[in-house]
ZALONU-666802 format. One line per 10 residues: their letters; for each residue x, y, z of N, C-alpha, C. Coordinates in Angstrom, 3 decimals. Layout:
BEGIN
a> X/Y/Z/X/Y/Z/X/Y/Z; ...
***
This chain:
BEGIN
xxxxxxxxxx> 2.714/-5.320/-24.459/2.175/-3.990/-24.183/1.884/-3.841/-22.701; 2.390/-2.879/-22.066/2.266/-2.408/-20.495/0.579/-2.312/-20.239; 0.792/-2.142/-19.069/-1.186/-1.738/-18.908/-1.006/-0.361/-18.635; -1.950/0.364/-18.759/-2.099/1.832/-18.233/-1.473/2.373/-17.210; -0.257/2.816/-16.723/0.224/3.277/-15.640/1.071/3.176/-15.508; 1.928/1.861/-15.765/2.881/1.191/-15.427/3.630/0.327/-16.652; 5.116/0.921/-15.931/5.707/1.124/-15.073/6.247/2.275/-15.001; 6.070/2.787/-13.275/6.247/4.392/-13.260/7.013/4.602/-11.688; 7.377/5.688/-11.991/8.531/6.036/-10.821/8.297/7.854/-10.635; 7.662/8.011/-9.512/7.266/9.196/-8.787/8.320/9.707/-7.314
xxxxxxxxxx> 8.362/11.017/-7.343/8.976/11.518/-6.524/8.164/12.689/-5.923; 8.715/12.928/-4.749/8.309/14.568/-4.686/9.588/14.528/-2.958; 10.405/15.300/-3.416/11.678/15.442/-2.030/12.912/14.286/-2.398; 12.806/13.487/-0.903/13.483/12.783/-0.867/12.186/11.095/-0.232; 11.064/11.454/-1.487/10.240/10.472/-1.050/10.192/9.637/-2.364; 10.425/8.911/-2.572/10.034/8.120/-4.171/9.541/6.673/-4.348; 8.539/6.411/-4.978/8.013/5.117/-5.007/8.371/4.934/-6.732; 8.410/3.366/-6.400/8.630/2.799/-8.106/8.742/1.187/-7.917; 9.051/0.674/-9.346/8.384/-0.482/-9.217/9.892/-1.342/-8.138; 9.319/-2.505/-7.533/10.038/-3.071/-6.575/10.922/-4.224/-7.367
xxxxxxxxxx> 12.108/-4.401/-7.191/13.604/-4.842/-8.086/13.772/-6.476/-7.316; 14.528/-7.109/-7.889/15.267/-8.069/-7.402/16.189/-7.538/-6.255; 17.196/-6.568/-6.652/17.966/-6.454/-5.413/17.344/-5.837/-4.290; 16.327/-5.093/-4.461/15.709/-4.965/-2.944/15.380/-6.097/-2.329; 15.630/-6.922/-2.719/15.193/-8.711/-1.470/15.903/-8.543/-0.460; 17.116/-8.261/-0.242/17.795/-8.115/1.153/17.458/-7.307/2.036; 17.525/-5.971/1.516/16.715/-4.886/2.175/15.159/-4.681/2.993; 14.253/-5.577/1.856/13.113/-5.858/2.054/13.098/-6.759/3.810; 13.878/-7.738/3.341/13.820/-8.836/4.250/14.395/-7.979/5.685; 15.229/-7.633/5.761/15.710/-6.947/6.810/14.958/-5.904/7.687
xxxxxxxxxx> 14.504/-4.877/6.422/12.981/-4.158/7.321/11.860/-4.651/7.988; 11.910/-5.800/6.868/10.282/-6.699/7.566/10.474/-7.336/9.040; 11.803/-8.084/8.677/12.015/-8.624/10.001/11.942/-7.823/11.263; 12.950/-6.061/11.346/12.539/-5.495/11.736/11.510/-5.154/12.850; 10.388/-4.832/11.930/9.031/-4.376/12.463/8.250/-5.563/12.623; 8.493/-6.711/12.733/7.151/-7.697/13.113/6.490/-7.269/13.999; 6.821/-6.639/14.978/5.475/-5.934/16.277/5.064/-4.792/15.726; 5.236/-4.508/15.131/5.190/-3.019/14.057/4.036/-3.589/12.655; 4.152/-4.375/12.371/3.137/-4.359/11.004/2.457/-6.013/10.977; 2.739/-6.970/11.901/1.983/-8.161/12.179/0.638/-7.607/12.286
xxxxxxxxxx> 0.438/-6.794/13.461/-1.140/-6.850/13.867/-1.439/-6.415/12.645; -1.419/-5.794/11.541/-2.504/-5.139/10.488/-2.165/-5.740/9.345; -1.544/-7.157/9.042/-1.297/-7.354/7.660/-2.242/-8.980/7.737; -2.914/-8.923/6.151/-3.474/-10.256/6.108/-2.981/-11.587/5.704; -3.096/-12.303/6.573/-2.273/-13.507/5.942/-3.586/-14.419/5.951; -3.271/-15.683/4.998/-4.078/-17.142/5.375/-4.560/-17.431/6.286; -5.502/-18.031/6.534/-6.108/-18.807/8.087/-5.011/-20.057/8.173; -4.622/-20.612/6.985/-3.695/-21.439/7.245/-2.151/-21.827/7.475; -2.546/-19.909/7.070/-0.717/-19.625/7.314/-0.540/-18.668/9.211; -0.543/-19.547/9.854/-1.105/-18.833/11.241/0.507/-18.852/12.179
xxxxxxxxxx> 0.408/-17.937/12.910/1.529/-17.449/13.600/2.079/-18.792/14.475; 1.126/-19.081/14.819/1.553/-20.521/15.254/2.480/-21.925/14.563; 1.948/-21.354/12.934/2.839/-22.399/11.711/4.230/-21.596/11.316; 3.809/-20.486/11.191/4.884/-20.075/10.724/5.064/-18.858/11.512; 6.381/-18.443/12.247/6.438/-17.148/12.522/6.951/-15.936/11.832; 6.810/-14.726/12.020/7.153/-13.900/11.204/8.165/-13.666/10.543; 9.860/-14.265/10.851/10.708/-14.611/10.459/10.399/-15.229/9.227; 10.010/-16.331/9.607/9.603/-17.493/8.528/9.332/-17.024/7.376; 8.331/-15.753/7.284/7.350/-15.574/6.019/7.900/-14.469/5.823; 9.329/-13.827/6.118/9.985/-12.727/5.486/11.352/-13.238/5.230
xxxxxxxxxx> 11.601/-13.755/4.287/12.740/-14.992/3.457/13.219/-13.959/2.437; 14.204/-13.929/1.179/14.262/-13.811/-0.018/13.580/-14.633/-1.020; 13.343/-16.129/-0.265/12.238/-16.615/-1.445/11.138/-16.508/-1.082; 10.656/-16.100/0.370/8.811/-15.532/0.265/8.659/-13.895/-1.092; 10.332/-13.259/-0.774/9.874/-11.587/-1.334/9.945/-12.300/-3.321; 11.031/-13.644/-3.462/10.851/-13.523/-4.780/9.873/-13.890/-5.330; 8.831/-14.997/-4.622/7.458/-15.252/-4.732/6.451/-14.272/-5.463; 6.909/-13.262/-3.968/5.895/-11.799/-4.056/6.453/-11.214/-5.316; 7.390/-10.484/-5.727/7.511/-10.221/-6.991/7.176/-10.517/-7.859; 7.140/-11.700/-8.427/6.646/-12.497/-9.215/5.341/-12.134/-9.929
xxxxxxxxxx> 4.840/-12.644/-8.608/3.256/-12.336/-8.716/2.637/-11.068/-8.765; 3.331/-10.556/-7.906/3.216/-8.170/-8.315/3.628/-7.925/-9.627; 4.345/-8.741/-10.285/5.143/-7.888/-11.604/4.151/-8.677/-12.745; 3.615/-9.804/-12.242/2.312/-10.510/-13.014/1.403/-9.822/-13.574; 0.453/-9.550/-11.697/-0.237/-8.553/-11.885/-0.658/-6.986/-12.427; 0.548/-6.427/-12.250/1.307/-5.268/-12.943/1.168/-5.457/-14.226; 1.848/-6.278/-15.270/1.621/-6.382/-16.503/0.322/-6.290/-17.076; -0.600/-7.462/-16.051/-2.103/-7.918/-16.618/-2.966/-6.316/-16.262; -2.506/-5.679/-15.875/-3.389/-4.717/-15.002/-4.099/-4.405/-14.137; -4.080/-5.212/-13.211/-5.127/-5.527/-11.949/-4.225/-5.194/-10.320
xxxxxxxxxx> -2.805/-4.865/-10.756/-1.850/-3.961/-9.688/-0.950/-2.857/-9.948; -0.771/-2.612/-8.874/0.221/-1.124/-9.203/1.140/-1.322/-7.754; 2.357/-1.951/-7.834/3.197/-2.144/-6.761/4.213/-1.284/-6.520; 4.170/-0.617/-5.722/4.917/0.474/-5.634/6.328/0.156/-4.212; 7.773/0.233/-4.645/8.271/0.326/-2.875/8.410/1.792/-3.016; 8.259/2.102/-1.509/8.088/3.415/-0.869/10.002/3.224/-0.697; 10.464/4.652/-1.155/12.097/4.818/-1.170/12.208/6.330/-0.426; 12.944/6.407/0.625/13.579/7.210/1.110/14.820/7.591/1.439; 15.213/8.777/0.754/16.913/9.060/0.812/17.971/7.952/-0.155; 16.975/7.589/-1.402/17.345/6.311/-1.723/17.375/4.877/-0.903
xxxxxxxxxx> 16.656/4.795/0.537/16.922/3.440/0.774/15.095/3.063/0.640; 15.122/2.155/0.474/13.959/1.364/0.711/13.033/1.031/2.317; 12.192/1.903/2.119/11.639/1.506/3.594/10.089/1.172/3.971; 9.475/0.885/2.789/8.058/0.559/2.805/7.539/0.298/1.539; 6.080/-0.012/1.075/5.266/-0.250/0.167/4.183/0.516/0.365; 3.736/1.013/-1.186/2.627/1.085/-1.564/1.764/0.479/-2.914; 0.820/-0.364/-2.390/0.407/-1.456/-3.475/-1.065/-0.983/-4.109; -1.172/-0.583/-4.808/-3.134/-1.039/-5.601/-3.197/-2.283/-6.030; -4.191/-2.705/-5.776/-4.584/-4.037/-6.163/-5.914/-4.002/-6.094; -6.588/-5.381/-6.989/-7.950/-5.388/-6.794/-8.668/-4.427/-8.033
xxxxxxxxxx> -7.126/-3.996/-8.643/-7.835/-3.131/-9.606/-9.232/-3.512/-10.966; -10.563/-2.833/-10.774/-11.052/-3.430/-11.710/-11.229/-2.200/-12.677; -12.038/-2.700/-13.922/-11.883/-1.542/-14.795/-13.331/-1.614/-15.377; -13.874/-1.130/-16.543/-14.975/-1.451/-16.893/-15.896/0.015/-16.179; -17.399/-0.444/-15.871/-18.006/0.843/-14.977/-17.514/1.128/-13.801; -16.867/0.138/-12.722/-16.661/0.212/-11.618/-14.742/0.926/-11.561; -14.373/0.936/-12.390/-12.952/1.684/-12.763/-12.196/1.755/-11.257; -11.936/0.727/-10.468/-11.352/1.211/-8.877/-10.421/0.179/-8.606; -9.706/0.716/-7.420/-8.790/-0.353/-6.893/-8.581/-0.120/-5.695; -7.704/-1.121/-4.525/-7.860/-0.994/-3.226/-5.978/-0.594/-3.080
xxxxxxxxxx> -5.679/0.392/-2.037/-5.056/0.776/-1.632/-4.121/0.368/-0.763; -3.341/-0.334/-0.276/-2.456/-1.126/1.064/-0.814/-0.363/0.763; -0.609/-0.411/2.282/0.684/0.421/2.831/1.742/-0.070/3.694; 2.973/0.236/3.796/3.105/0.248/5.358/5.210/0.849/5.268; 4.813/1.437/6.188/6.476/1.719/6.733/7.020/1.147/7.580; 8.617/1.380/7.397/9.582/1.036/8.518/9.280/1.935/9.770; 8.914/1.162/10.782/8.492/2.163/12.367/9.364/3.177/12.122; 11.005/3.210/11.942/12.186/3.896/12.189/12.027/5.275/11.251; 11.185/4.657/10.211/11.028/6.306/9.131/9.596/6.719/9.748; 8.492/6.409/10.454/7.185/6.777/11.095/7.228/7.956/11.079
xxxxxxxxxx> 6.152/9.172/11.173/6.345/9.870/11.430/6.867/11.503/10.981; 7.273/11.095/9.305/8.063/11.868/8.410/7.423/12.370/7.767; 6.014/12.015/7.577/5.393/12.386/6.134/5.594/11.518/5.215; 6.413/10.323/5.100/6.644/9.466/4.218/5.102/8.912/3.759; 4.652/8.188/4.180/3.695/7.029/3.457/2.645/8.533/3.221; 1.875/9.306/4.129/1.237/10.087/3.381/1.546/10.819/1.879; 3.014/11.338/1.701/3.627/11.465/0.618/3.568/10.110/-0.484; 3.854/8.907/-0.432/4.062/8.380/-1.144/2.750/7.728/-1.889; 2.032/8.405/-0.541/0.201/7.539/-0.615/-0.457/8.765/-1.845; 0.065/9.853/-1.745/-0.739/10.886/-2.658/0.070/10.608/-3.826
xxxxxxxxxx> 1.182/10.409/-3.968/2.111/10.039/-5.124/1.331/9.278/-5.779; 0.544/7.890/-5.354/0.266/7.085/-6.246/-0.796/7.422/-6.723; -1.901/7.838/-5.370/-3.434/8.533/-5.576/-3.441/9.383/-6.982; -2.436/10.261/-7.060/-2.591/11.110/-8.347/-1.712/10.447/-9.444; -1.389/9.282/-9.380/-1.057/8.837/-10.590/-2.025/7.793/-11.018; -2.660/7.555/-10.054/-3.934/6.311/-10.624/-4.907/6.807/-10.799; -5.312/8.302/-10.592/-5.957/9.030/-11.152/-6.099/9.836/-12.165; -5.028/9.593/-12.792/-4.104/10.468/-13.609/-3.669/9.313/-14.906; -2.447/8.831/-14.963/-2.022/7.990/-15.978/-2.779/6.924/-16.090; -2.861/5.959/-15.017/-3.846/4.624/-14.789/-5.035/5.046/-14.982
xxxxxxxxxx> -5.833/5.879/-15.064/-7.253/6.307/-15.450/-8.272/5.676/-14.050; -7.759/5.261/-12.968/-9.252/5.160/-12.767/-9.646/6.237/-11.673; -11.454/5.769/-11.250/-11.896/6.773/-10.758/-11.950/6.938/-9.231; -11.672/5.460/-8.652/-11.996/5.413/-7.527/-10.874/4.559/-6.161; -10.619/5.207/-5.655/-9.001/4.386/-4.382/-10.008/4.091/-3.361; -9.937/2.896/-2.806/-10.450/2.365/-1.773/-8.988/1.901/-0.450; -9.421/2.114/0.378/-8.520/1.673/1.274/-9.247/0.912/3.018; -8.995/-0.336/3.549/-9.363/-0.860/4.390/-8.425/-0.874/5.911; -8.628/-0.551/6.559/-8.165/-0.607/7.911/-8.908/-0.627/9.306; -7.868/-1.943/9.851/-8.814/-2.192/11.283/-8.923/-1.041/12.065
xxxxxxxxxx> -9.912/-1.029/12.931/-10.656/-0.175/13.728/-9.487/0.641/14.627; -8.564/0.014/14.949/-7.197/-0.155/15.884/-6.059/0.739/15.611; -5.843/0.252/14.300/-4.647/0.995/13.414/-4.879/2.554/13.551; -4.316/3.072/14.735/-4.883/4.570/14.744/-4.116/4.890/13.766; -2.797/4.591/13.314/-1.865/5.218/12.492/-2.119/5.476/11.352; -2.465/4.292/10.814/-2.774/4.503/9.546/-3.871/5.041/9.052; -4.990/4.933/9.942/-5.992/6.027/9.826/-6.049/7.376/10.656; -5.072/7.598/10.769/-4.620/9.229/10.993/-3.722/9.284/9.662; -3.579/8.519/8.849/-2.874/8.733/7.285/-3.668/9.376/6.512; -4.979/8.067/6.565/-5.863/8.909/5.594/-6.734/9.420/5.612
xxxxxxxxxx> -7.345/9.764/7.042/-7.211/11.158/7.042/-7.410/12.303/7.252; -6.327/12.539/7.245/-4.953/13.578/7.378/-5.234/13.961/5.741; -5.470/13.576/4.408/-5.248/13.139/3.324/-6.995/13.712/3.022; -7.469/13.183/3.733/-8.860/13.609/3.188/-9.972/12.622/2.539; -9.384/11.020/2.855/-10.120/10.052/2.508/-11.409/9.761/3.377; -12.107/9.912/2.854/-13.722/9.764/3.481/-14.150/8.858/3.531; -14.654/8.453/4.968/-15.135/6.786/5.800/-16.331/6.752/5.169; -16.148/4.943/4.527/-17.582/4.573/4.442/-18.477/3.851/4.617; -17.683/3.270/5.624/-17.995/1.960/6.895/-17.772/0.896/7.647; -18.080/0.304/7.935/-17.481/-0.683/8.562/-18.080/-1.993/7.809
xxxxxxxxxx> -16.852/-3.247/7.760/-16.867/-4.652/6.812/-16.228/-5.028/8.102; -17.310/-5.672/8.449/-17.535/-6.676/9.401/-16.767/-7.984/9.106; -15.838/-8.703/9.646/-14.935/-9.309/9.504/-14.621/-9.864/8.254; -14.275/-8.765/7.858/-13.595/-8.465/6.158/-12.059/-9.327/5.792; -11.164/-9.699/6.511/-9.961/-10.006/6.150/-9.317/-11.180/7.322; -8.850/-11.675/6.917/-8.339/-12.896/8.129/-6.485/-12.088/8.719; -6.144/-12.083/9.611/-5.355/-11.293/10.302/-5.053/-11.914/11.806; -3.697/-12.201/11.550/-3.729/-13.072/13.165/-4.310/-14.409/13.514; -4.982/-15.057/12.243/-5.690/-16.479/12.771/-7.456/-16.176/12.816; -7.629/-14.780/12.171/-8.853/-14.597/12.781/-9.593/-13.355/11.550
xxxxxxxxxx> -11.023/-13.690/11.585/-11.388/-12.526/10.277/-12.054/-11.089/11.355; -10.819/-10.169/11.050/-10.974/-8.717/11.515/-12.243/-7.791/10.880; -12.727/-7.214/12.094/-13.672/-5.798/11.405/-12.585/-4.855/10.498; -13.255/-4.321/9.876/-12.167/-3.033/8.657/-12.920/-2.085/8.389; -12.405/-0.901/9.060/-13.357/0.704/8.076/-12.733/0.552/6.962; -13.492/1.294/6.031/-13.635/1.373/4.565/-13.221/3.067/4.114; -12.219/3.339/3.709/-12.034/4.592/3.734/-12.013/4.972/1.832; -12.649/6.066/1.046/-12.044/5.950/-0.006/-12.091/7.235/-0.775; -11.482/7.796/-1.852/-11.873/9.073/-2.561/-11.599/8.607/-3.794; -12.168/9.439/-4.696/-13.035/9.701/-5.859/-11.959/10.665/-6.587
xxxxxxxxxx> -11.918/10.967/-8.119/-11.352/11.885/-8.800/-12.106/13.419/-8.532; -13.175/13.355/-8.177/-14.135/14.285/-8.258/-13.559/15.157/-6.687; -13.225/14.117/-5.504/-12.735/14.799/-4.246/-11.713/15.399/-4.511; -10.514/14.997/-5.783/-9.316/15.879/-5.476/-9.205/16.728/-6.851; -9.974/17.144/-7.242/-10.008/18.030/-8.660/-8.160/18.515/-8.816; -7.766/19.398/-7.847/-6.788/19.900/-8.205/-5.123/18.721/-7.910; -6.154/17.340/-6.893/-4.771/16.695/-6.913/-4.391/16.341/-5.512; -4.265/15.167/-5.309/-4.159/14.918/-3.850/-2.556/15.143/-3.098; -1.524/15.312/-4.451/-0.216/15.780/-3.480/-0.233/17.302/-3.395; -1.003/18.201/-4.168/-1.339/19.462/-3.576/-1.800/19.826/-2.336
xxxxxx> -2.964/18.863/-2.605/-4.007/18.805/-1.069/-2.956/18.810/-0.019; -1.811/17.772/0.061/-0.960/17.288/0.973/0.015/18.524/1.188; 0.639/19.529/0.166/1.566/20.110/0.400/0.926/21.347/1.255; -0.382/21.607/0.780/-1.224/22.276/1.130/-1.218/22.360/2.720; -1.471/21.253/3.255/-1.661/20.755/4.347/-0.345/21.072/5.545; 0.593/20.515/5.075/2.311/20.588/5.211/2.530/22.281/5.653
***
């Protein structure tokens, strides 16, 4: 039996997220490699997995992404993720993940992103970010999206928002990043903030 949500495949244009495949490993690998100056500074890795042991090459393989699958399509089943790749024009050019999902009174989960620099700029990840927002609010039932980003990342917090996600502080070296545990604002909304729907809000916006 699936968990609540999943597995699901959302569109709106030529923006579509759904669950992430075996044959995207090549693709995957190729974008990541890509953008290493582009999505190194804001992604968390190990204290022991440090740029110095391994470089970014290294940890974007087909067997680091079949790893990651694995364990996303795990989690996915058990209910505690919602792994989404971000698809444009049919190609693959980013992620959007929930994780952390809990259920019970606290009904929430945490939010993580990121695009190909080369699609930046499109409306993509905001699109694909409300895509999921109103489906985990919606099919997945819960009540609450949390999302964390360093102080730095103007980008991604001109994502959300742009979106309408409301700051709720700062977590003082919340995540290890670079060899080192980073400050993170706390950004998040509620079912109650988007009554009518956060890809409305967005088209709205548009």
């Amino acid at each position: 039996m699936n968990a609540p949500g999943w597995p699901a495949r959302l569109a709106e244009g030529p923006v579509e997220v759904r669950p992430l495949r075996v044959r995207d490993g090549p693709t995957w690998v190729d974008v990541r490699r890509r953008n290493g100056d582009w999505l190194a500074p804001w992604e968390a890795t190990p204290l022991a997995v440090t740029s110095a042991q391994l470089s970014w090459a290294q940890r974007q393989t087909l067997g680091i992404y079949s790893q990651m699958l694995r364990r996303l399509r795990q989690q996915a089943r058990v209910g505690i993720a919602l792994p989404f790749a971000t698809v444009y024009g049919g190609r693959l050019v980013g992620q959007v993940t929930v994780s952390t999902i809990v259920r019970g009174a606290f009904n929430s989960g945490h939010v993580g992103y990121w695009v190909d620099r080369g699609h930046a700029g499109r409306g993509i990840t905001p699109t694909a970010l409300a895509l999921v927002v109103d489906h985990c609010f919606g099919p997945a039932g819960l009540h609450r999206i949390e999302a964390n980003v360093r102080p730095e990342n103007t980008a991604s917090r001109r994502v959300l928002e742009k979106l309408g996600f409301r700051e709720e502080g700062m977590h003082r070296r919340y995540l290890a990043i670079d060899g080192a545990y980073r400050d993170h604002i706390s950004y998040a909304l509620t079912t109650e903030d988007i009554p009518d729907g956060l890809l409305s809000r967005w088209r709205g916006l548009r």
